[in-house]
PDB file with one MODEL, atoms N, CA, C and O in Angstrom:
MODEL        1
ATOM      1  N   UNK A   1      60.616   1.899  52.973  1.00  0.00           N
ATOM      2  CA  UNK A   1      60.317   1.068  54.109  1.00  0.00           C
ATOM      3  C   UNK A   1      60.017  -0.359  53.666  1.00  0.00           C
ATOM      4  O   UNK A   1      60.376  -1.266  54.417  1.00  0.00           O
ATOM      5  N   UNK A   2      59.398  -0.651  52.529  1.00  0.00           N
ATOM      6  CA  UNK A   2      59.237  -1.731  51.718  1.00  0.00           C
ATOM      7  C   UNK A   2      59.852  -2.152  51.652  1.00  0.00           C
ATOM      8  O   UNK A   2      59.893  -3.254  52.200  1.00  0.00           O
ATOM      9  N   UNK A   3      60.827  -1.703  50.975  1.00  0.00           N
ATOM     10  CA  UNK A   3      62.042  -2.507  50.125  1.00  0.00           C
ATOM     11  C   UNK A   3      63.336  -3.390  51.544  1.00  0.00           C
ATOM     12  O   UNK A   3      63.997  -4.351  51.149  1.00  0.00           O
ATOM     13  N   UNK A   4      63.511  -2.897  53.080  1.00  0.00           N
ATOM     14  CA  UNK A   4      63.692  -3.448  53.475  1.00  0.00           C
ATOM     15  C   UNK A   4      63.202  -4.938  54.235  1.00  0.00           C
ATOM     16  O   UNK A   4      63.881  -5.714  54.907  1.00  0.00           O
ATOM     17  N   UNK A   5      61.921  -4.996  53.891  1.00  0.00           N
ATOM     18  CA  UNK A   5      61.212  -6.353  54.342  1.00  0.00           C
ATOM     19  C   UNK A   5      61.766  -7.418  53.454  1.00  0.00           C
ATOM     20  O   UNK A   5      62.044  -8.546  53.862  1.00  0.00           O
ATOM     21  N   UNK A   6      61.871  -7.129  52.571  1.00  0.00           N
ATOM     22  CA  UNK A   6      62.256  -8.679  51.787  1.00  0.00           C
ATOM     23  C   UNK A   6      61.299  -9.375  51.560  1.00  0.00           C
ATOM     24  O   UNK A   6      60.154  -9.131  51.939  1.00  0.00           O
ATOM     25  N   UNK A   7      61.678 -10.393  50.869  1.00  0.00           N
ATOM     26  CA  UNK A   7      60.790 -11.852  50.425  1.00  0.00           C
ATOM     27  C   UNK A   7      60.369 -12.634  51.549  1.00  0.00           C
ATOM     28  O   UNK A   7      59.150 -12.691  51.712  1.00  0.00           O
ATOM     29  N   UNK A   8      61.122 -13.273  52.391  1.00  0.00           N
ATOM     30  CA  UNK A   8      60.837 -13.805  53.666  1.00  0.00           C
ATOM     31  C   UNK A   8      59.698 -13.202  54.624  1.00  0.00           C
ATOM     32  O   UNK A   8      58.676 -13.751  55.035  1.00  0.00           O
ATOM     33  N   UNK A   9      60.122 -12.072  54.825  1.00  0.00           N
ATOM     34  CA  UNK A   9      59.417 -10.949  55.730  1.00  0.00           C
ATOM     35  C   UNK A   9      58.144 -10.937  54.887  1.00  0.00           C
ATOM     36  O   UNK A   9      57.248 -11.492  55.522  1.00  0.00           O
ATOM     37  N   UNK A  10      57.723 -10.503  53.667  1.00  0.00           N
ATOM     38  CA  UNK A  10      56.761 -10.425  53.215  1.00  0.00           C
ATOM     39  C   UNK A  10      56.027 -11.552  53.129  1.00  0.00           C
ATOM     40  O   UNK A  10      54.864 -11.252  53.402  1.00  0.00           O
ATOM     41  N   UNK A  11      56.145 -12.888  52.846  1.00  0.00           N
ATOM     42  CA  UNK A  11      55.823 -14.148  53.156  1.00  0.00           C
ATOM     43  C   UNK A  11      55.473 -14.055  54.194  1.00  0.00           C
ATOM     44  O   UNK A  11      54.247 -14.076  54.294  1.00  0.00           O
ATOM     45  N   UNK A  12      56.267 -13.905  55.515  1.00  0.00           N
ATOM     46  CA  UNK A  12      55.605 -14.168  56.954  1.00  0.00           C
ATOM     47  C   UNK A  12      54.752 -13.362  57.355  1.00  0.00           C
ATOM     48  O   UNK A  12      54.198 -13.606  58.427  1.00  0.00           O
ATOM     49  N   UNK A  13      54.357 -12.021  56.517  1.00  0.00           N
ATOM     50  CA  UNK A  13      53.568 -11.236  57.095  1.00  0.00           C
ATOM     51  C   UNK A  13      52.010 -11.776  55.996  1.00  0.00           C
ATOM     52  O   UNK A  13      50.922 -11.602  56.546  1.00  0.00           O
ATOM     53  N   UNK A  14      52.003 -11.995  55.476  1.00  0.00           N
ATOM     54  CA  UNK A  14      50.832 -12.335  54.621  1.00  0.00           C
ATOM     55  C   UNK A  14      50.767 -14.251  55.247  1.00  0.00           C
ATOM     56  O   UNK A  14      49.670 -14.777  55.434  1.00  0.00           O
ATOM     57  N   UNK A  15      51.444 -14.652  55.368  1.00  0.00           N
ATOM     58  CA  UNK A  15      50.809 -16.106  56.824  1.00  0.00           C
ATOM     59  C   UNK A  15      50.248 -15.471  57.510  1.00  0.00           C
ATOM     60  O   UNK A  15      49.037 -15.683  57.458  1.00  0.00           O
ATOM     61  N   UNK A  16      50.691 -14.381  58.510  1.00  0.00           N
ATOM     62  CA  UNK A  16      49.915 -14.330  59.367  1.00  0.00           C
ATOM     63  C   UNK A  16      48.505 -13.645  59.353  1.00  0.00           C
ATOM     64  O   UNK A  16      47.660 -13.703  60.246  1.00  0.00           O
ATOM     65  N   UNK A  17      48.412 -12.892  57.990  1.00  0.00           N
ATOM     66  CA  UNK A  17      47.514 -12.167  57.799  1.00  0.00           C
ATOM     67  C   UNK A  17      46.093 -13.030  57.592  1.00  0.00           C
ATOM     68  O   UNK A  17      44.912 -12.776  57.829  1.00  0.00           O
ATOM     69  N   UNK A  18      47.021 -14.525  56.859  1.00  0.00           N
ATOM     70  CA  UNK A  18      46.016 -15.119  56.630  1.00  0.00           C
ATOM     71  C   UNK A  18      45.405 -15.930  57.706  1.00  0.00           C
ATOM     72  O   UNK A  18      44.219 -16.258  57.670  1.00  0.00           O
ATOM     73  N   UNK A  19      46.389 -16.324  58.869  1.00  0.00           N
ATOM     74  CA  UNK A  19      45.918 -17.016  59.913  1.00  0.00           C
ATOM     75  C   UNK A  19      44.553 -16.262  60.483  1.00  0.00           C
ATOM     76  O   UNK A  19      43.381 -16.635  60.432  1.00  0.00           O
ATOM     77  N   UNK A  20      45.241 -14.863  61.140  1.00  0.00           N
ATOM     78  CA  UNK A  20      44.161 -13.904  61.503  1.00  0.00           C
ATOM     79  C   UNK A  20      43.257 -14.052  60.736  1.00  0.00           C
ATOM     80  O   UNK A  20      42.475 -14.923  61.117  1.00  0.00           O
ATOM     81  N   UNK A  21      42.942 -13.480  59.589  1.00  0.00           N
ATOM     82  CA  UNK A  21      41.485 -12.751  59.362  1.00  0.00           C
ATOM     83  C   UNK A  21      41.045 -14.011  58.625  1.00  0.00           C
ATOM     84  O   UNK A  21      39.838 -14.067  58.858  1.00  0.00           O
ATOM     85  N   UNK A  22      41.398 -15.123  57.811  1.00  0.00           N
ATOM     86  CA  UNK A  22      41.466 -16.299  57.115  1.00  0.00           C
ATOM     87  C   UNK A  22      41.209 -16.167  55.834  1.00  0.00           C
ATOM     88  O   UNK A  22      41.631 -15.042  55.571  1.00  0.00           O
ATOM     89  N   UNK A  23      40.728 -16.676  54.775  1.00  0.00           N
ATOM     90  CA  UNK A  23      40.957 -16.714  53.267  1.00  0.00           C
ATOM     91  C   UNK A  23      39.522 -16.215  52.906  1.00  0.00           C
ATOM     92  O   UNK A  23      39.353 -16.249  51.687  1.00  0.00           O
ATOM     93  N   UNK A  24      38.403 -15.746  53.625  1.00  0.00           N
ATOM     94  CA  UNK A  24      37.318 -15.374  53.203  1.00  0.00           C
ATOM     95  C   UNK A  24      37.452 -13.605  53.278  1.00  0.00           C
ATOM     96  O   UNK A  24      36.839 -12.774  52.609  1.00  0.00           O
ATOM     97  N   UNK A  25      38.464 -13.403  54.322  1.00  0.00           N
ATOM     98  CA  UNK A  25      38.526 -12.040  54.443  1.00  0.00           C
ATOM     99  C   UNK A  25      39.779 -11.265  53.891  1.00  0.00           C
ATOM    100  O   UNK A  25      39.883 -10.043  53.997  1.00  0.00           O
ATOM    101  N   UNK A  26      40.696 -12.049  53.309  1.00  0.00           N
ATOM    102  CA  UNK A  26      41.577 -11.636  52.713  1.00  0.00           C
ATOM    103  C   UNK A  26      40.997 -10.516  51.734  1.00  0.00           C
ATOM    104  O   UNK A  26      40.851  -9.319  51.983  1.00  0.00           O
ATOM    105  N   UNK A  27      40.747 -11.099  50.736  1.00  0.00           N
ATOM    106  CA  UNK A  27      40.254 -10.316  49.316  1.00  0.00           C
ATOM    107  C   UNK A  27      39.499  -8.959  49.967  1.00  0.00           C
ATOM    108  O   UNK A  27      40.009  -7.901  49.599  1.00  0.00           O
ATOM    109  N   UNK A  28      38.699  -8.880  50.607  1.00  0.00           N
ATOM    110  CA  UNK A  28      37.855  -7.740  51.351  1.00  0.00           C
ATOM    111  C   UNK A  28      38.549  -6.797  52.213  1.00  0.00           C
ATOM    112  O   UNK A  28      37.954  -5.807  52.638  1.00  0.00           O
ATOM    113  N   UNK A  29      39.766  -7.031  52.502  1.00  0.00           N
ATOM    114  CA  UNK A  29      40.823  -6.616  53.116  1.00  0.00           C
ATOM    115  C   UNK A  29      42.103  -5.743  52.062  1.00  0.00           C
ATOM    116  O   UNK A  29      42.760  -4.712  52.201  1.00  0.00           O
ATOM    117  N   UNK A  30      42.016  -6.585  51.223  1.00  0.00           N
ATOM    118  CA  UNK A  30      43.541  -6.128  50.082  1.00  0.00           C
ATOM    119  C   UNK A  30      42.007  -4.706  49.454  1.00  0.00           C
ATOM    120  O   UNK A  30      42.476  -3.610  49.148  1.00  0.00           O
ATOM    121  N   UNK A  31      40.916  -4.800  49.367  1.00  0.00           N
ATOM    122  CA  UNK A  31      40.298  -3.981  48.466  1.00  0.00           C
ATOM    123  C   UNK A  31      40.375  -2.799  49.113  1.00  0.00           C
ATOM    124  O   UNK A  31      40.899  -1.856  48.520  1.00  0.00           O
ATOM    125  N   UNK A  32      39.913  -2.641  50.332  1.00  0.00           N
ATOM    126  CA  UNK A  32      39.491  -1.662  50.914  1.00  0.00           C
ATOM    127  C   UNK A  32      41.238  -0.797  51.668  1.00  0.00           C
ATOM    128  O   UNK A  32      41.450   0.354  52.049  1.00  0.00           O
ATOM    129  N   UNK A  33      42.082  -1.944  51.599  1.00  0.00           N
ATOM    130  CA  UNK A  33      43.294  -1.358  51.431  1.00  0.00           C
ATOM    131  C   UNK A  33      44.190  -0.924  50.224  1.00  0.00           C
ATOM    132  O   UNK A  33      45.358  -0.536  50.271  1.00  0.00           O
ATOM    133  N   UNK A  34      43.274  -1.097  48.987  1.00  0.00           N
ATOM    134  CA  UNK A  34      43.834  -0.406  47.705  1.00  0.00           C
ATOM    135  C   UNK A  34      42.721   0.535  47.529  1.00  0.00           C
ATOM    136  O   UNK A  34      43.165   1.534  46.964  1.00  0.00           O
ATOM    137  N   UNK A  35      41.681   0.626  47.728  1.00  0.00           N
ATOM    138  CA  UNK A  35      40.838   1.723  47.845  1.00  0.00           C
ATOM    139  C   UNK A  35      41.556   2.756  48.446  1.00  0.00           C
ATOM    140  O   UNK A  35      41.988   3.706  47.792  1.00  0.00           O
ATOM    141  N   UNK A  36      41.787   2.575  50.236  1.00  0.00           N
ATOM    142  CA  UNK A  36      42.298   3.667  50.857  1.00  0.00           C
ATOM    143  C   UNK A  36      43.563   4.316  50.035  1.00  0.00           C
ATOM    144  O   UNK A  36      43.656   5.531  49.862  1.00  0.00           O
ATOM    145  N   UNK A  37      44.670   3.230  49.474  1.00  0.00           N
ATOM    146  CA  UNK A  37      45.686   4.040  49.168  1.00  0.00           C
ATOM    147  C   UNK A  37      45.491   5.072  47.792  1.00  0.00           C
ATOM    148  O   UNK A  37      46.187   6.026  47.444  1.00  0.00           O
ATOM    149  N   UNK A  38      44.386   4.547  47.226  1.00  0.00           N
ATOM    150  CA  UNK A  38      43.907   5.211  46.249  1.00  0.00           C
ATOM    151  C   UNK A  38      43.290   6.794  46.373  1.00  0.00           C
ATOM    152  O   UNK A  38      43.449   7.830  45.729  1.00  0.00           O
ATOM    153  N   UNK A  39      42.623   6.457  47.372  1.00  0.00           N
ATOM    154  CA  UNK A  39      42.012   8.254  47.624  1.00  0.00           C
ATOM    155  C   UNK A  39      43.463   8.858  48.400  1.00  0.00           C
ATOM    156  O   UNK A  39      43.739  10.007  48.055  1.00  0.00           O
ATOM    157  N   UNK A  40      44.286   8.305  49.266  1.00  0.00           N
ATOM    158  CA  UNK A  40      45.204   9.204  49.899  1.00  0.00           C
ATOM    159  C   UNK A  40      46.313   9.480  48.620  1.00  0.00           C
ATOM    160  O   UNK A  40      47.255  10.208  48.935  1.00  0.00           O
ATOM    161  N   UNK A  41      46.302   9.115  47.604  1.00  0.00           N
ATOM    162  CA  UNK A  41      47.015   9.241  46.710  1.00  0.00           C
ATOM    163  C   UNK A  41      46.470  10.468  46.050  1.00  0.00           C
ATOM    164  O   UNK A  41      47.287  11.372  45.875  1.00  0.00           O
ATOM    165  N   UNK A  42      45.010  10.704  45.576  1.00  0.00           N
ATOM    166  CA  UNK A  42      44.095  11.230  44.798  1.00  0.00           C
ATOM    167  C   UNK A  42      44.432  12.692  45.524  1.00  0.00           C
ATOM    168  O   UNK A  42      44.878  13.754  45.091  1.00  0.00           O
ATOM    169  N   UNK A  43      44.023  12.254  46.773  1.00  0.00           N
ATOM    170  CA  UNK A  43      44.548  13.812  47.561  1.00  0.00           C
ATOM    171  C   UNK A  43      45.496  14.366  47.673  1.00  0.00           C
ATOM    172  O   UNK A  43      45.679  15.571  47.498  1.00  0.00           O
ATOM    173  N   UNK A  44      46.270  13.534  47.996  1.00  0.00           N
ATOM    174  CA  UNK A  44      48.201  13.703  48.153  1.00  0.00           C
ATOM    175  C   UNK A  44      48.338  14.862  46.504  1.00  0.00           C
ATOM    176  O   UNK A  44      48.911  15.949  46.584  1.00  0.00           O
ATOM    177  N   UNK A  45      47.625  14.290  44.962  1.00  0.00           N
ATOM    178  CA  UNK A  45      48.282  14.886  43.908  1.00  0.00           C
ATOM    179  C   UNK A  45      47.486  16.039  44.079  1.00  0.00           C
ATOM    180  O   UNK A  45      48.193  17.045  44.027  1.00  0.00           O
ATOM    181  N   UNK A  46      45.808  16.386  44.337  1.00  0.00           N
ATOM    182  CA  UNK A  46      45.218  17.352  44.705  1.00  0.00           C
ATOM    183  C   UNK A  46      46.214  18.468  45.212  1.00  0.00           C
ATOM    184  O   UNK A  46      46.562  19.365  44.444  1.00  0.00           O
ATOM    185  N   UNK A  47      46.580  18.415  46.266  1.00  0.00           N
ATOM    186  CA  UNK A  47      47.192  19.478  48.032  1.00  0.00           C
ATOM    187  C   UNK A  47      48.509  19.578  46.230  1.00  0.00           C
ATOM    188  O   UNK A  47      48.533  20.684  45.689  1.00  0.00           O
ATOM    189  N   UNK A  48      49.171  18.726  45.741  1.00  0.00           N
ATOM    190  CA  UNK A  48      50.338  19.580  45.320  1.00  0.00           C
ATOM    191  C   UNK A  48      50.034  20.277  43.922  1.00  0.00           C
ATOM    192  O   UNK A  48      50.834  21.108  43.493  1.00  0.00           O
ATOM    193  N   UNK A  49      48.927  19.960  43.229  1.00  0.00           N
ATOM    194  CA  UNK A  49      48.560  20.473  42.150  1.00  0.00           C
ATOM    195  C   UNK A  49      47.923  22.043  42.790  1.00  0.00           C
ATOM    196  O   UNK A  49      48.125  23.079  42.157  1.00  0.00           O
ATOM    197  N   UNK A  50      47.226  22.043  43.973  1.00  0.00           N
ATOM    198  CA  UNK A  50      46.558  23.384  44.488  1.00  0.00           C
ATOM    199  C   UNK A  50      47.854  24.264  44.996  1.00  0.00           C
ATOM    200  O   UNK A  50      47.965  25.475  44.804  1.00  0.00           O
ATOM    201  N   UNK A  51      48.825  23.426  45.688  1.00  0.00           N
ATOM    202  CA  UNK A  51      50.261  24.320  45.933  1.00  0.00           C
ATOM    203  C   UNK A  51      50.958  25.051  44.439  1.00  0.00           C
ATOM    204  O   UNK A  51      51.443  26.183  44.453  1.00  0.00           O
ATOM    205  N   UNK A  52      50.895  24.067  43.030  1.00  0.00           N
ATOM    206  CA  UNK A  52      51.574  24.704  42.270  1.00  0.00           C
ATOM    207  C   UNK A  52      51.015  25.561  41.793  1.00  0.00           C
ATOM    208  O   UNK A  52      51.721  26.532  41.522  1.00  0.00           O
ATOM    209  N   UNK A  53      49.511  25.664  41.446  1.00  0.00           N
ATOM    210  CA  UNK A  53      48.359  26.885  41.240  1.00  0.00           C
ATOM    211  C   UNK A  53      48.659  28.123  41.816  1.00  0.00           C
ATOM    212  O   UNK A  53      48.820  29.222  41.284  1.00  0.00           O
ATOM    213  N   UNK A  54      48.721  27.683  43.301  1.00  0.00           N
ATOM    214  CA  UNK A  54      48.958  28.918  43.964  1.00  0.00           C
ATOM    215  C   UNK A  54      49.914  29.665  44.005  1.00  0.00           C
ATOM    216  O   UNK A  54      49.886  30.781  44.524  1.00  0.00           O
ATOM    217  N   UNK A  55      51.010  29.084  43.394  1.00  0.00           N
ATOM    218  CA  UNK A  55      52.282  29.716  43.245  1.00  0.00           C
ATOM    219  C   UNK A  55      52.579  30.197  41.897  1.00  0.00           C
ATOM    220  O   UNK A  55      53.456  31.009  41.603  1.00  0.00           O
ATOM    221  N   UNK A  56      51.563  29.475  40.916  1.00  0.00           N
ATOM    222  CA  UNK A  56      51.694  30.067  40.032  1.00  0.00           C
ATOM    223  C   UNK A  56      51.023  31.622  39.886  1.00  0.00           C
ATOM    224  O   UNK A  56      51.552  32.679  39.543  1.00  0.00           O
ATOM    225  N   UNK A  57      49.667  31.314  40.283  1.00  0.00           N
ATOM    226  CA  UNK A  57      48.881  32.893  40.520  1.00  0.00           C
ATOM    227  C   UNK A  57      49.436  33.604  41.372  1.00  0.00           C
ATOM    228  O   UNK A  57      49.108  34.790  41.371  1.00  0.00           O
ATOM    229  N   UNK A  58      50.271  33.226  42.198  1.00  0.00           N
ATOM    230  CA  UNK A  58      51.156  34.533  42.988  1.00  0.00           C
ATOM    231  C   UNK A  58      51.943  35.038  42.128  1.00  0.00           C
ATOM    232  O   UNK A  58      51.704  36.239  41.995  1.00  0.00           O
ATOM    233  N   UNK A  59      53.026  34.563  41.285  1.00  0.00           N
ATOM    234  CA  UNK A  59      54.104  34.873  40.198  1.00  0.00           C
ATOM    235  C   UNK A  59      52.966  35.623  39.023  1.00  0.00           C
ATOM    236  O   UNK A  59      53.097  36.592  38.275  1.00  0.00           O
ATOM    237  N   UNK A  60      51.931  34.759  39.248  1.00  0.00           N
ATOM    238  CA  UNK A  60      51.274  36.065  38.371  1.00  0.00           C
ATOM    239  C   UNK A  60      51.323  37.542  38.703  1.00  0.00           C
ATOM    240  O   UNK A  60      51.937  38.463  38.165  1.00  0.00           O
ATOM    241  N   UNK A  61      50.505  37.506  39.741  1.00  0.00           N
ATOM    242  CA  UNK A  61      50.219  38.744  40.796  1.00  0.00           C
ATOM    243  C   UNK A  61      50.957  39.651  41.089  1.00  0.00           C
ATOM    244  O   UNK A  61      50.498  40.782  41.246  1.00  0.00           O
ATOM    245  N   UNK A  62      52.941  39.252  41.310  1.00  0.00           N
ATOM    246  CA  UNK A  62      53.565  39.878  41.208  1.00  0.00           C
ATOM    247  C   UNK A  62      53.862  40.781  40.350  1.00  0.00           C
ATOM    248  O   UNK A  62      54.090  41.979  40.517  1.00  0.00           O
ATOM    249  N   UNK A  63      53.840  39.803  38.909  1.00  0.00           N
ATOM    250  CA  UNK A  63      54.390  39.832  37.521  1.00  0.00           C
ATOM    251  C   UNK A  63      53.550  41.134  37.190  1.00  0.00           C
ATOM    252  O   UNK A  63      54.320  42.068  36.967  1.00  0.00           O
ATOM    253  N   UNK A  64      52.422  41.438  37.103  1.00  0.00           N
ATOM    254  CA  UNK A  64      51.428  42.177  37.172  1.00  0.00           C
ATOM    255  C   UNK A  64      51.618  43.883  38.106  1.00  0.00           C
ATOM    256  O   UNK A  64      51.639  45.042  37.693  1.00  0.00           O
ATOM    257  N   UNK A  65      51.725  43.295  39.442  1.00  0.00           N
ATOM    258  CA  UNK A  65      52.285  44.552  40.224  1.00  0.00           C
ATOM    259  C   UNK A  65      53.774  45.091  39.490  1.00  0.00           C
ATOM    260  O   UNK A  65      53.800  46.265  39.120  1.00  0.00           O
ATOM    261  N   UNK A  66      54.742  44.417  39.328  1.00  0.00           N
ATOM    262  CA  UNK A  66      55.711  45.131  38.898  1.00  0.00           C
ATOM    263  C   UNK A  66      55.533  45.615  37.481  1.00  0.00           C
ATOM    264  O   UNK A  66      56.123  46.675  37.275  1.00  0.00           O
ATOM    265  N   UNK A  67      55.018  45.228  36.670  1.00  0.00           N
ATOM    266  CA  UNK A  67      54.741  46.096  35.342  1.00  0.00           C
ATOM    267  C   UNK A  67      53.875  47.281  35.767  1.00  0.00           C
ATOM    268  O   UNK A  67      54.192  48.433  35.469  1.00  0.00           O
ATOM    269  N   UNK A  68      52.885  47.013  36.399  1.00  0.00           N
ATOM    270  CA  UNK A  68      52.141  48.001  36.992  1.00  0.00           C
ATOM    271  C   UNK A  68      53.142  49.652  37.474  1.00  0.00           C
ATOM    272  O   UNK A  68      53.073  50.839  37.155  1.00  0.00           O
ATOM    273  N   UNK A  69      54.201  48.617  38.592  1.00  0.00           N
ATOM    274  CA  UNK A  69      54.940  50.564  38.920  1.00  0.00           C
ATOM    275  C   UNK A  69      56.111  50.551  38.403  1.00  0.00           C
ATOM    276  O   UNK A  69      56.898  51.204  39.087  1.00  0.00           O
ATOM    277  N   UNK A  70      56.887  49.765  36.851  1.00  0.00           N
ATOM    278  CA  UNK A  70      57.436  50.348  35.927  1.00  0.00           C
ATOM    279  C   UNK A  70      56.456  51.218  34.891  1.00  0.00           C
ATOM    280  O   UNK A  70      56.880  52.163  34.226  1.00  0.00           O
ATOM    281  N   UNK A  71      55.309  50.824  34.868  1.00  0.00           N
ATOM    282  CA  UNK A  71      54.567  51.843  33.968  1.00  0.00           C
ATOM    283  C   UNK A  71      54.458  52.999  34.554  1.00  0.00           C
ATOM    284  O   UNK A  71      54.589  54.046  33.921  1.00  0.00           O
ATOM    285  N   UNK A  72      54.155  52.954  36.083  1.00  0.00           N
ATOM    286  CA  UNK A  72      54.033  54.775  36.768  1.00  0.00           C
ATOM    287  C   UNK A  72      55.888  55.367  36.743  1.00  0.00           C
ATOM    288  O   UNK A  72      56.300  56.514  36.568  1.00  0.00           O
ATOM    289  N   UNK A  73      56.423  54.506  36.908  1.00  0.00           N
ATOM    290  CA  UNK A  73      57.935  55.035  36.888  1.00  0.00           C
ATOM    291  C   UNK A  73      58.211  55.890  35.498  1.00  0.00           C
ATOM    292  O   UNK A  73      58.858  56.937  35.492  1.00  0.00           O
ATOM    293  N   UNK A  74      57.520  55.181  34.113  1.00  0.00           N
ATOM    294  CA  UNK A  74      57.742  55.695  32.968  1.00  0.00           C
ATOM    295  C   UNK A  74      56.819  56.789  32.881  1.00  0.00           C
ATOM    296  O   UNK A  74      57.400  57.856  32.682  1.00  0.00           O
ATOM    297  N   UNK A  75      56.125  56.838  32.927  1.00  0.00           N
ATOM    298  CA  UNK A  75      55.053  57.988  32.575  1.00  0.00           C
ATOM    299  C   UNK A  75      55.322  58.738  33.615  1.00  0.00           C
ATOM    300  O   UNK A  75      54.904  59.854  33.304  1.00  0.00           O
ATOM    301  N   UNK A  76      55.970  58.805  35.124  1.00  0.00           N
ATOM    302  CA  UNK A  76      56.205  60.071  35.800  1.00  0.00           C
ATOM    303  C   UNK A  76      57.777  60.878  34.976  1.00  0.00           C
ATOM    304  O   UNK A  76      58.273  61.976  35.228  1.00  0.00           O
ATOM    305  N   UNK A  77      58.052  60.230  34.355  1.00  0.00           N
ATOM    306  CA  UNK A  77      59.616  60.786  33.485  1.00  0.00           C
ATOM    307  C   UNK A  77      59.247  61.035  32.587  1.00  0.00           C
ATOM    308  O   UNK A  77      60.199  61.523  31.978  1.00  0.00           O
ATOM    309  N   UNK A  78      57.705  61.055  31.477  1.00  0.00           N
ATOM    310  CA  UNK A  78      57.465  61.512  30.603  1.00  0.00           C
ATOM    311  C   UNK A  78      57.358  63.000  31.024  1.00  0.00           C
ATOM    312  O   UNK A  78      58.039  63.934  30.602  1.00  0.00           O
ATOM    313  N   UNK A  79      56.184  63.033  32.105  1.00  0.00           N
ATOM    314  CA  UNK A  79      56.018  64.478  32.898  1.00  0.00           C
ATOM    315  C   UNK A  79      57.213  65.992  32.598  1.00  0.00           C
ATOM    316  O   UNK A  79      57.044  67.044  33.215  1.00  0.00           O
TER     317      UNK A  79
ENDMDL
END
């Protein structure tokens, strides 16, 4: 979505940013908007690091059940 604004576009949007809020509130503005992207980032890697966990301990779980009833499969043919 960035990458279509351009140089121009990005220029005119930071004029106006500065008209609005003016040069005292800039800096207090860019922080608390690299803050935010910072925790939604922090979380964003959280949610996919807890998705790959969980998929890994399922492939466990499986991995586990199926050795589990090849072992009863073998030992009922020892019988």
């Amino acid at each position: 979505m960035l990458a279509n604004i351009g140089i121009p576009g990005l220029i005119l949007v930071l004029v106006i940013a500065l008209i609005i809020f003016g040069p005292s509130k800039l800096p207090e503005i860019g922080k608390a908007f690299g803050s935010t992207l910072k925790e939604f980032k922090k979380a964003t890697n959280e949610l996919i690091n807890d998705d790959s966990t969980v998929k890994t301990e399922e492939k466990n779980r499986l991995q586990v059940v199926d050795e589990a009833s090849s072992n009863k499969g073998s030992k009922s043919m020892e019988v």
